[in-house]
TIKOL-455390 format. One line per field, with one value per residue: residue number from 1; residue in three letters; x, y, z of N, C-alpha, C in turn. Coordinates in steps of 0.02 Angstrom, whole numbers, plus 50000, padded with zeros to 5 digits. Layout:
<nodes>
nr	c(NUM:...)
rest	c(Ala:...)
n.x	c(X:...)
n.y	c(Y:...)
n.z	c(Z:...)
ca.x	c(X:...)
ca.y	c(Y:...)
ca.z	c(Z:...)
c.x	c(X:...)
c.y	c(Y:...)
c.z	c(Z:...)
</nodes>
This chain:
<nodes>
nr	c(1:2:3:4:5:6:7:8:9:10:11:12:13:14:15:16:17:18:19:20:21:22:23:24:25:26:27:28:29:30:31:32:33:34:35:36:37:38:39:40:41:42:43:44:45:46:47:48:49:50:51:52:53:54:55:56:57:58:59:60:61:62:63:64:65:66:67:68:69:70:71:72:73:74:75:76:77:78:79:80:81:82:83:84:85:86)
rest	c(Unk:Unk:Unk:Unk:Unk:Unk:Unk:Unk:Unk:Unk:Unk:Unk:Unk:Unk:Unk:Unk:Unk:Unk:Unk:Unk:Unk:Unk:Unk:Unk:Unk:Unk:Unk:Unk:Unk:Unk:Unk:Unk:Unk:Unk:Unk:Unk:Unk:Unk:Unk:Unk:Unk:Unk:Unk:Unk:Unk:Unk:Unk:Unk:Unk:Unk:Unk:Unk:Unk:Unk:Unk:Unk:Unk:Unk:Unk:Unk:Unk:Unk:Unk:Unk:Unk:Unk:Unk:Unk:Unk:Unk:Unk:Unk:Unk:Unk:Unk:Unk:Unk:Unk:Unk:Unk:Unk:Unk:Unk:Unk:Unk:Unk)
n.x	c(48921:49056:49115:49033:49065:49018:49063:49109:49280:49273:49355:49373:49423:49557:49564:49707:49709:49774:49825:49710:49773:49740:49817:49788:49682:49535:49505:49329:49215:49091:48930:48839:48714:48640:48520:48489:48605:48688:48695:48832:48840:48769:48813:48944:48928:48864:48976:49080:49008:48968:49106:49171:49237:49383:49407:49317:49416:49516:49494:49465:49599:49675:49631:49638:49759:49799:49764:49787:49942:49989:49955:50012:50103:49993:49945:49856:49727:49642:49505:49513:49408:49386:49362:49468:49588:49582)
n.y	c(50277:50318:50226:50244:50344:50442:50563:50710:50824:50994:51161:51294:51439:51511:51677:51786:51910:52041:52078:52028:51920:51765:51601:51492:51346:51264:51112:51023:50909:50851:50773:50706:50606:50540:50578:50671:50825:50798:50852:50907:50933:50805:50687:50681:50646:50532:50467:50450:50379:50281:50210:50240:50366:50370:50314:50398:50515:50489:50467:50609:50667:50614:50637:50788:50813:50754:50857:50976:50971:51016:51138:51313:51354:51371:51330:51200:51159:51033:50964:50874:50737:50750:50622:50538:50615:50605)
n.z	c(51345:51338:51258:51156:51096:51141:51206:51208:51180:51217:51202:51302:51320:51379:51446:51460:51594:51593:51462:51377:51276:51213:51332:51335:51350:51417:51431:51411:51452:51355:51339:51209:51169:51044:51074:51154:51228:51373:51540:51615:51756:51770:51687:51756:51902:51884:51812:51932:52011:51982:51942:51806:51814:51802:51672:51575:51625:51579:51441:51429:51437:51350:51216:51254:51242:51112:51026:51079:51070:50934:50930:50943:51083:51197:51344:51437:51517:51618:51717:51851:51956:52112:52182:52113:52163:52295)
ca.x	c(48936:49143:49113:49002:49104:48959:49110:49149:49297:49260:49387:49369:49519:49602:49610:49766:49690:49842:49828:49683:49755:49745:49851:49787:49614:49518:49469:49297:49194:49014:48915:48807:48720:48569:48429:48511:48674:48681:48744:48893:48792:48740:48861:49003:48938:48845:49039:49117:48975:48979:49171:49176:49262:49440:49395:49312:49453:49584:49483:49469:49663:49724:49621:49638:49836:49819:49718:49826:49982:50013:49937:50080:50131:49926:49918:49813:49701:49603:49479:49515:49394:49396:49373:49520:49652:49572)
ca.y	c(50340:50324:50175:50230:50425:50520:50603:50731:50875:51058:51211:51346:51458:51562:51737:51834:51983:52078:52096:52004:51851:51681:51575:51420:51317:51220:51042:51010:50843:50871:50711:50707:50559:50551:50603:50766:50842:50804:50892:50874:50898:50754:50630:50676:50627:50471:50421:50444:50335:50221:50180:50256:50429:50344:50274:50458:50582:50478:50472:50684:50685:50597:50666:50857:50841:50754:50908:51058:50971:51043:51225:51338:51401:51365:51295:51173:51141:50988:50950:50802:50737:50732:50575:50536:50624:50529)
ca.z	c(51313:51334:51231:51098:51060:51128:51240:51158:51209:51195:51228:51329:51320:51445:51427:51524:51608:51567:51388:51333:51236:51245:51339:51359:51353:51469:51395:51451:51434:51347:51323:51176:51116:50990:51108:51152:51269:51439:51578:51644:51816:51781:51707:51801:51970:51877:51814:51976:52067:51964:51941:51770:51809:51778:51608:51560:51613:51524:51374:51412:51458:51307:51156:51254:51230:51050:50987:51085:51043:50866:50932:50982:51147:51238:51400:51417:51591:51646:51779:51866:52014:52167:52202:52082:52197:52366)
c.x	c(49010:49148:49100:49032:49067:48984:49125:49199:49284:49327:49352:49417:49499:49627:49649:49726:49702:49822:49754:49703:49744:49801:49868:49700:49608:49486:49388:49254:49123:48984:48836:48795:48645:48520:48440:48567:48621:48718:48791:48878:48787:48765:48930:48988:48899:48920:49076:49071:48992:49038:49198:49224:49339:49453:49381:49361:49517:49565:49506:49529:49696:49699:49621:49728:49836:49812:49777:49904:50009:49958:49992:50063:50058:49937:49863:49788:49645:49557:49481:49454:49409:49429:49429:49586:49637:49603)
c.y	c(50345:50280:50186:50303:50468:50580:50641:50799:50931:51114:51265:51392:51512:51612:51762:51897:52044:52142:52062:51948:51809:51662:51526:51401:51275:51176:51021:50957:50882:50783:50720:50658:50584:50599:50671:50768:50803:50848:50879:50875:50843:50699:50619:50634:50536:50417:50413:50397:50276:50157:50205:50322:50409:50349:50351:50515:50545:50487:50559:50705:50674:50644:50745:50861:50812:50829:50963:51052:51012:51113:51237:51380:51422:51318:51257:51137:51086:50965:50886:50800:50728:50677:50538:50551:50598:50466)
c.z	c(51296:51266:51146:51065:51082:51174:51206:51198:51180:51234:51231:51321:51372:51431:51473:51507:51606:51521:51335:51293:51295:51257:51353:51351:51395:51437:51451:51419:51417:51319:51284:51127:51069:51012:51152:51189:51348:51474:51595:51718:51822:51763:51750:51847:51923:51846:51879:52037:52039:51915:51869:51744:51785:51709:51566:51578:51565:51458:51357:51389:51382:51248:51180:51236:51168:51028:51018:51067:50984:50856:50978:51047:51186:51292:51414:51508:51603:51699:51796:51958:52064:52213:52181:52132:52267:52355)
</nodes>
């Protein structure tokens, strides 16, 4: 799936409770190949068993800061696993 693009990122954004805007988005992984979405239930823990979770948040990490790069003044939040900071 990392391989073939069916990674794809989606934003969330972050509203301040304040005032109501935005002040940032949350990059989140959706994996959608031909034969429909999956969960992220469900590939997450199948990348992090099977050595893959590395390979998938960098892909998330890099194309979530191309894309918010050249949007102004958004924060931009990532989920990294677990097992990642062990």
């Amino acid at each position: 799936a990392i391989e073939q693009d069916e990674i794809k990122i989606v934003f969330q954004p972050l509203i301040a409770a304040t005032d109501g805007e935005i002040n940032g988005v949350e990059a989140l992984a959706r994996w959608v190949p031909p034969t429909g979405t999956v969960s992220p239930e469900v590939f997450i823990p199948l990348a992090e068993k099977s050595g893959l979770i590395e390979a998938l948040t960098r892909k998330i990490l890099l194309g979530s800061i191309r894309t918010v790069s050249c949007w102004q003044s958004l924060e931009l939040s990532v989920n990294v696993s677990p097992i990642q900071l062990c």
